[in-house]
C-alpha positions as a printed NumPy array, in Angstrom:
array([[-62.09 , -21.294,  -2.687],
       [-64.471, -23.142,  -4.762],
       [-67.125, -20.71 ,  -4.546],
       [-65.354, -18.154,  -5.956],
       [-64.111, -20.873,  -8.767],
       [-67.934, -21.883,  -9.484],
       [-68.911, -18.054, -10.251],
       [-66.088, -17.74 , -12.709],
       [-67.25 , -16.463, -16.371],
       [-65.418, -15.281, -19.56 ],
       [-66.798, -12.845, -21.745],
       [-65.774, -15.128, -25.285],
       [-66.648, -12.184, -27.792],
       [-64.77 ,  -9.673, -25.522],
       [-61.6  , -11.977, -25.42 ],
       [-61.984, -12.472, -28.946],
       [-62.697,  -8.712, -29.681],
       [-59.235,  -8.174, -27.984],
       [-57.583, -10.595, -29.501],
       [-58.04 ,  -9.131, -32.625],
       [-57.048,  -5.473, -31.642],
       [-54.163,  -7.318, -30.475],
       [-52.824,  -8.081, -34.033],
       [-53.287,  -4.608, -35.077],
       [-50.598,  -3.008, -32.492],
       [-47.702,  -1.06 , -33.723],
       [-44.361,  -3.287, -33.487],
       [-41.42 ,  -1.802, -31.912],
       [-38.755,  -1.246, -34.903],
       [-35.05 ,  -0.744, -35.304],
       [-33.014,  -0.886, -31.771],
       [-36.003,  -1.305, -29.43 ],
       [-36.997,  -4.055, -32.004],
       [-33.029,  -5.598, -31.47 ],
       [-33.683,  -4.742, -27.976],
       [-36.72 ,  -6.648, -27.115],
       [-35.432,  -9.498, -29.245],
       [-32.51 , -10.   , -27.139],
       [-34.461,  -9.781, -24.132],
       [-36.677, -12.749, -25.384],
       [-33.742, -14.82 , -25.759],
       [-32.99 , -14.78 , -22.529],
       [-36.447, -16.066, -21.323],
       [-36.245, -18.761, -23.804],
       [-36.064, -22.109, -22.121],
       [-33.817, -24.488, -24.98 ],
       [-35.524, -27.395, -24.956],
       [-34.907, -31.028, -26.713],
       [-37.502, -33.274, -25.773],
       [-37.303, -35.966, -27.973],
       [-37.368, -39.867, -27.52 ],
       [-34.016, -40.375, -29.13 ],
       [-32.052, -38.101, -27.157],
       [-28.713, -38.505, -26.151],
       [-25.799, -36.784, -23.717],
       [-23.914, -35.598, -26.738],
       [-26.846, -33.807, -28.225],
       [-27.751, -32.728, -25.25 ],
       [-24.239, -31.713, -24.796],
       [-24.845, -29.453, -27.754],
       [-28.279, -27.935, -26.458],
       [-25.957, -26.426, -23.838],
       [-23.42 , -25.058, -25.935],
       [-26.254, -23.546, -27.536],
       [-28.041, -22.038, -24.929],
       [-24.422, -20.566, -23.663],
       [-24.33 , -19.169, -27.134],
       [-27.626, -18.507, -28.246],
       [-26.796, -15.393, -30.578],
       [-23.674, -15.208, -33.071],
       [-20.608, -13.38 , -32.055],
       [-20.661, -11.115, -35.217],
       [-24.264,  -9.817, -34.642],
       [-23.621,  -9.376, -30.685],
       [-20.548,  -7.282, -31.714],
       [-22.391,  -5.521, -34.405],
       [-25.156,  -4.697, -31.221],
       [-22.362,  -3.705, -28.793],
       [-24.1  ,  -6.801, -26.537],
       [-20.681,  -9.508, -27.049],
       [-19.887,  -8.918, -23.436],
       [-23.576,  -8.606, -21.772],
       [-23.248, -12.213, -21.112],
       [-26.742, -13.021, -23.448],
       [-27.676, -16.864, -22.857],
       [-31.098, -18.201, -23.085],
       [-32.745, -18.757, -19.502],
       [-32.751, -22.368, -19.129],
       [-31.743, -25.904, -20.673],
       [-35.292, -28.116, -20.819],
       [-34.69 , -31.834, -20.698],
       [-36.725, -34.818, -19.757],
       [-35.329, -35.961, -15.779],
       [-33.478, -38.687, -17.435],
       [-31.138, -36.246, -19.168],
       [-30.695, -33.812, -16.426],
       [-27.657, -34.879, -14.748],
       [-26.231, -35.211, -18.83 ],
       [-27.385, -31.117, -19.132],
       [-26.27 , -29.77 , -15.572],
       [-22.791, -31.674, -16.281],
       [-22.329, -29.906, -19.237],
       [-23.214, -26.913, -18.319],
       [-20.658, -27.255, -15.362],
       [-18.219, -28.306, -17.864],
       [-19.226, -25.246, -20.101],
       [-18.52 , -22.385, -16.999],
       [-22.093, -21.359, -16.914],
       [-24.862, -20.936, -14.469],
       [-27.866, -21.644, -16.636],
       [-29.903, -23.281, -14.397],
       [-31.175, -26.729, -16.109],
       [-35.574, -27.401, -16.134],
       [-37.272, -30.897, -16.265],
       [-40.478, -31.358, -17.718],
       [-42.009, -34.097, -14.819],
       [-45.424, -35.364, -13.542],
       [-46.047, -37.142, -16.542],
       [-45.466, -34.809, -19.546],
       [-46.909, -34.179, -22.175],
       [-49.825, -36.405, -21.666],
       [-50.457, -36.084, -17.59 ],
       [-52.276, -39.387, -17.349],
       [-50.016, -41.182, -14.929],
       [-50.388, -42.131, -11.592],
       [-49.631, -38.98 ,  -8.632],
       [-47.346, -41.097,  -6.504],
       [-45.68 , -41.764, -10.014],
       [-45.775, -38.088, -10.949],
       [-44.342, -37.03 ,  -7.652],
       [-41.439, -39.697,  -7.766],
       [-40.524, -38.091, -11.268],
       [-40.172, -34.54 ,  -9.651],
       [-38.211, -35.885,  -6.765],
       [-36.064, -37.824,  -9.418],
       [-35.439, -34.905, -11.402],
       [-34.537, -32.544,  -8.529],
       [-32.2  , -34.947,  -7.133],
       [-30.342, -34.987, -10.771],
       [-29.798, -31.495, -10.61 ],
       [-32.658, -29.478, -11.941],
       [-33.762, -26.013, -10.316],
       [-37.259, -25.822, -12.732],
       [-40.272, -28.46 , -12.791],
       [-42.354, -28.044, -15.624],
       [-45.035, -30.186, -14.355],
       [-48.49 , -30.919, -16.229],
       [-52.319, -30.97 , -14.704],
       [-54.483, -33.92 , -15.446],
       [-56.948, -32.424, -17.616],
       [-59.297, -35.263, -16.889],
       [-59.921, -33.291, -13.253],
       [-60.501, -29.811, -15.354],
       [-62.92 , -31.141, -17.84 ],
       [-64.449, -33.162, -15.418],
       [-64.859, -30.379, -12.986],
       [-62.642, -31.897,  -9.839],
       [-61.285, -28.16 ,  -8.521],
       [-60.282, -29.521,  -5.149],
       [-58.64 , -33.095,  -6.197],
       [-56.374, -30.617,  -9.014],
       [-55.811, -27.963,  -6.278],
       [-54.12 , -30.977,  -4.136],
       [-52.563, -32.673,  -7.43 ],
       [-50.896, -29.318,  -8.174],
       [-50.236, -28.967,  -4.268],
       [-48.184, -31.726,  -4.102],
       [-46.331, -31.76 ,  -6.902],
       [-45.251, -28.173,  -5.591],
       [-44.307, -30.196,  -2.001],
       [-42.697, -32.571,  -3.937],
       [-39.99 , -29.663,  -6.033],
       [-38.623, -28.531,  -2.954],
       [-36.37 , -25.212,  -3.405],
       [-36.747, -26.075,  -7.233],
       [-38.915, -23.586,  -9.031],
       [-42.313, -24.75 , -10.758],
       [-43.95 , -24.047, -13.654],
       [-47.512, -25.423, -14.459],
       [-48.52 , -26.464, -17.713],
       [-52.173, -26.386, -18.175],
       [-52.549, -27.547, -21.954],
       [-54.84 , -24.955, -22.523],
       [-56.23 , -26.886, -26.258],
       [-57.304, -29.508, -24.056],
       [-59.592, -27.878, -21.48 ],
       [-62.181, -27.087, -23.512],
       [-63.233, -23.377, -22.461],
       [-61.579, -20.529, -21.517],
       [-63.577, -20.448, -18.23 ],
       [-61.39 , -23.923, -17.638],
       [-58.554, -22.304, -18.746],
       [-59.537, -19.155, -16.514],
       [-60.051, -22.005, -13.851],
       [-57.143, -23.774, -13.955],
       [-54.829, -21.364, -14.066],
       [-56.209, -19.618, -10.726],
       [-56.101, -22.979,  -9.023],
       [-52.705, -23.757, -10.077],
       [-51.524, -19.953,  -8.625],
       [-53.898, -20.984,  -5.177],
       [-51.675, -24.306,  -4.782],
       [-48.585, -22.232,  -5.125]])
């Protein structure tokens, strides 16, 4: 719906004006605070994404993400048999199969993610960017953290990103996807604004 896209503005000073209020909100203290803690463990996504990986540390990562919080605090909570774990294992597709093994081996279900389609940087080929996916789904993984070619956004190429994102989406099958727009590199927040409604349009 480009036309809609075109007329998109942000209100900067308004979005900043929030921001700010935004730092002056009342935290949630004591057991709520314990409370909402916990909860954001379990939508982290433990991630090692690092050139110099390996199974065994990746082998750790799990046995971290199975036991994210130590036994003495859960037990101190009265949350050591709420089954807390964080809410994914990130690896690059190369390591999946290493991270869904040992999660098997481990007894858990956290399901494993895969950062594809040419993380961080984006600037790879799409019939490379959709192989990756494929690759990574076949090895096991039931997320696809993909990343948009900011070169369309700043450039202003709504439909060809609307298709990139499309088919990377084709391309995860029943795996979930998550799109990473890189908002530092878009250079407004009416890209960012963009983007992100594209990226929801293309599923």
């Amino acid at each position: 719906e480009l036309g809609w896209i075109s007329k998109v503005y942000v209100n900067r000073p308004a979005v900043t004006k929030h921001a700010e209020q935004i730092k002056k909100w009342k935290t949630v203290k004591g057991n709520w605070q314990a409370a909402w803690l916990l909860k954001a463990v379990t939508c982290i996504d433990l991630t090692t994404l690092s050139g110099d990986d390996t199974p065994s540390n990746v082998q750790r990562l799990c046995f971290k993400a199975k036991h994210p919080i130590r036994e003495d605090l859960l037990k101190a909570l009265d949350m050591h048999d709420k089954g807390i774990t964080v809410g994914a294992v990130c690896v690059y597709p190369a390591r999946v199969s290493d991270a869904v093994n040992s999660l098997k081996a481990a007894g858990c279900s956290i399901p494993v993610a895969s950062v594809a389609a040419g993380f961080p940087s984006g600037q790879t080929p799409l019939e490379t960017k959709l192989a990756e996916i494929r690759l990574a789904v076949e090895y096991g993984a039931r997320e696809i953290d993909i990343v948009i070619s900011r070169t369309l956004v700043l450039t202003g190429q709504w439909e060809s990103l609307y298709e990139e994102i499309r088919q990377c989406r084709a391309a995860c099958g029943e795996a979930h996807m998550k799109t990473i727009l890189a908002t530092g590199e878009l250079g407004s927040l009416a890209n960012v604004y963009k983007a992100s409604m594209i990226a929801m349009m293309a599923g």
